[in-house]
N, C-alpha and C positions, 0 to 999 in steps of 0.2 A: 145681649152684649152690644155695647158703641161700636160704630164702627170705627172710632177713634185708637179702642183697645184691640181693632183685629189686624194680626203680623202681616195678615198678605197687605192688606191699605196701608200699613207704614211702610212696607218694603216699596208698595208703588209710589209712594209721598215721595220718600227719601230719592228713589230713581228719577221722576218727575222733575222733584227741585234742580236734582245733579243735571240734567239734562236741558231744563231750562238755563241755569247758569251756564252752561256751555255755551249752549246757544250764543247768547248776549258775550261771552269770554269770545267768542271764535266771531262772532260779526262787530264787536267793536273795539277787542284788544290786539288778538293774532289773527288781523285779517288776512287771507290767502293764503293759510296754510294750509298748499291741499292734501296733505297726510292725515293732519287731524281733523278738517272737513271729512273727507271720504269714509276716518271711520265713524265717525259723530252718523250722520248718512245712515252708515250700512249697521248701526248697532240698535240705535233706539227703538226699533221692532222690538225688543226684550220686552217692554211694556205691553205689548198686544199680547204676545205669549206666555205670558205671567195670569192678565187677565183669562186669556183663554181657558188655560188649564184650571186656574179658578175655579172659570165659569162652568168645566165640565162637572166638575165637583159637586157645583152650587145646583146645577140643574140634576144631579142624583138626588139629591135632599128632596127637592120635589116631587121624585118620581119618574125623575128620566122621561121616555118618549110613554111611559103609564099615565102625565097629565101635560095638561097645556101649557103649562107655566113653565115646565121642564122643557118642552119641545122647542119652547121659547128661547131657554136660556142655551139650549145647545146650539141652538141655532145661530145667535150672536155673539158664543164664547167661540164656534165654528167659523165665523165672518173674523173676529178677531187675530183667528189662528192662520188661515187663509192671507190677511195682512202681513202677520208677522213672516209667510213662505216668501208671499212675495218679494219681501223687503231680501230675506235673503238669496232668492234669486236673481234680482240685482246684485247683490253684494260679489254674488259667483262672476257674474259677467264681468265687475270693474277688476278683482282681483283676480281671476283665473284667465279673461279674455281683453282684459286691461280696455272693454269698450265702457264708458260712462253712460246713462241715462240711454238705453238702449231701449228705449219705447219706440214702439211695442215691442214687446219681446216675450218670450216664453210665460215671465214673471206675469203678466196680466190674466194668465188663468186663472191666476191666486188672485190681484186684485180685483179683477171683474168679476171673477165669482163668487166672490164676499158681499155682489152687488142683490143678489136673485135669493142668498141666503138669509139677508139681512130685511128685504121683502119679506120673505116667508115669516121671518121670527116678529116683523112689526105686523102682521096679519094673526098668529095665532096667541100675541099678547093682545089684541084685539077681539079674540074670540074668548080667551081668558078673562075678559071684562064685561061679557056677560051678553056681549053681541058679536053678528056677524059684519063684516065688511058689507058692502052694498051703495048701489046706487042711493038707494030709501037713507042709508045713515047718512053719506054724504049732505044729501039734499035738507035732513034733518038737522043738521049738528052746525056746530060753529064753521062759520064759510073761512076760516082760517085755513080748513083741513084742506081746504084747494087754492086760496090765494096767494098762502106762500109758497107753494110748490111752483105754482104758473112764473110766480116770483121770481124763483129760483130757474128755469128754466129759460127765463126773458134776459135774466143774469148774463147766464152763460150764452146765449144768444147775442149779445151786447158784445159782450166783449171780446168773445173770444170764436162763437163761429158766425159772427155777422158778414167776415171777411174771407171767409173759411174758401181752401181752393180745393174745390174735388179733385182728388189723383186714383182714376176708377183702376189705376194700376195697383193699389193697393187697400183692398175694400177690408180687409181685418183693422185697418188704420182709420176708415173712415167708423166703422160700424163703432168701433170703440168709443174715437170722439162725441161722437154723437149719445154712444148706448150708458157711459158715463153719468152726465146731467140728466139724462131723461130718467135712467135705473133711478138714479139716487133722490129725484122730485116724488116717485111713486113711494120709495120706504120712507118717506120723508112724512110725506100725508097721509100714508096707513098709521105710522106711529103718532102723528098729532090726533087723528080720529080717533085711536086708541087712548089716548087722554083723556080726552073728553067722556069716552067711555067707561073712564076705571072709574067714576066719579063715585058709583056706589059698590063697589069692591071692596070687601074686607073695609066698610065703613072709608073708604077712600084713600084706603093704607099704601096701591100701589101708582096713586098718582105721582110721589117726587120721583118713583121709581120709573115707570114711564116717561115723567120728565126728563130724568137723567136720560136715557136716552134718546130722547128729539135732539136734547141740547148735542150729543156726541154726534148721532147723524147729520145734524145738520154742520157741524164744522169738519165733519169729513167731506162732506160733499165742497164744503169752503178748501179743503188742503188739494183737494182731488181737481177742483178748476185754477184754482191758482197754479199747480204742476202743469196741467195741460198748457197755459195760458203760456207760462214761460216757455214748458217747452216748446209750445209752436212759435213764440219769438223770438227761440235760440238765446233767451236770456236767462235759462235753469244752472243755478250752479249749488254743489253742495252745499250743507246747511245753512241752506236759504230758509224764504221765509216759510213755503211749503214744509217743508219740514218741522217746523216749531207749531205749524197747526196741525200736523200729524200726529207729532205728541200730545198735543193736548185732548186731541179727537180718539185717542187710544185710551187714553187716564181715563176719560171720565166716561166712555164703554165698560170701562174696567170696573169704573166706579159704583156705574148703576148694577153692574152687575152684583157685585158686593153687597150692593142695597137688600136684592132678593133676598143672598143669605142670609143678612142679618133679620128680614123679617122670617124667612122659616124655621128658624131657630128661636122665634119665638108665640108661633103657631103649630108648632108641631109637625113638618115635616109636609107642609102646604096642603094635608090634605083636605081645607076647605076650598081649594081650588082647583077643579078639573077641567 
């Protein structure tokens, strides 16, 4: 089956597009409106929780935590779901405690802990490709697997904690900043090794799939420092630009995830992969 013909990827097409129109509707027609800002904000999480529960689906097909590919996908429809709490744990604090962008805050259980599970899932789609992680792949494989990470951490170093002022009065605030860019450079380069690795997988059937997800990790880690960035220059304001890379970095988790499906549904319930 296309994935063109499957309800759940038009239901996220059709949300996507809605969402992106906002977007551009709320930043260049009704600017400052912050009613429809704040819920624009506190709703587009629906895409991570669409793809999530998907993904728990998609990873039964596989064989659940019985194979690798399953472990994989629970693990990233779990990272997915994790996003969507948090979004809504924000959502409690603006409209129950009326405090806005309340980083840190309870809410980054869920965010940062989609960081350690999204690791784990780009680790055992790496061992679903027929290797293990290691120094030895590393050293072996495309030097991407490390130079856009290094990349990506030089990034965030630039801009945003080059100027950084340690306040050891509140060290869950520092560790986060910090454990942010660093978490999200490691799932970054587990999952590009992973690429390179699916090369002779099911004849290399789950390379766009693995692609698909680098491309979503890596522009979450894009939505995830640009948040930081404004927030610590007290310049974050609802459906900004973070936000519109948030959706997108959600779709196309969603997306890749989809992918899986559609290829076990036409191997048979994945079980040529353990």
């Amino acid at each position: 089956m296309s994935l063109l013909n499957n309800q759940i990827f038009r239901l996220l097409l059709v949300i996507f597009i809605f969402y992106t129109f906002a977007w551009f509707y709320l930043n260049l027609i009704e600017v400052d409106n912050e009613t429809y800002n704040n819920l624009f904000t506190d709703s587009y999480g629906i895409i991570a929780c669409i793809g999530g529960i998907a993904g728990f689906s998609i990873a039964k097909k596989w064989g659940g935590i019985k194979s690798v590919v399953g472990k994989a996908l629970l693990a990233f429809s779990a990272g997915l779901t994790l996003n969507f709490l948090g979004q809504i744990s924000y959502a409690i604090y603006f409209f129950v405690y009326n405090i806005e962008n309340p980083y840190p805050s309870f809410g980054e259980i869920f965010y940062f802990g989609s960081i350690p599970i999204y690791i784990i899932g780009a680790w055992l789609i790496s061992t679903a490709s027929g290797s293990k992680i290691s120094l030895k792949a590393y050293t072996s494989k495309k030097v991407v697997s490390i130079a856009l990470p290094v990349l990506m951490i030089l990034t965030s170093y630039t801009i945003f904690l080059s100027s950084y002022e340690f306040d050891w009065t509140q060290p869950i605030l520092i560790f986060l900043d910090f454990g942010y860019p660093f978490g999200q450079a490691i799932y970054v380069s587990m999952a590009i090794l992973a690429y390179y690795l699916s090369k002779e997988t099911l004849g290399g059937v789950m390379k766009k799939m693995v692609l698909s997800i680098i491309a979503a990790l890596i522009i979450q880690y894009i939505a995830d420092t640009t948040f930081l960035y404004r927030t610590f220059q007290d310049t974050w304001e609802p459906a900004g630009i973070s936000d519109l890379v948030y959706i997108c970095a959600y779709f196309l988790m969603s997306i890749a995830i989809l992918q899986f499906g559609e290829v076990v549904d036409k191997i048979g319930a994945g079980k040529k992969l353990k």
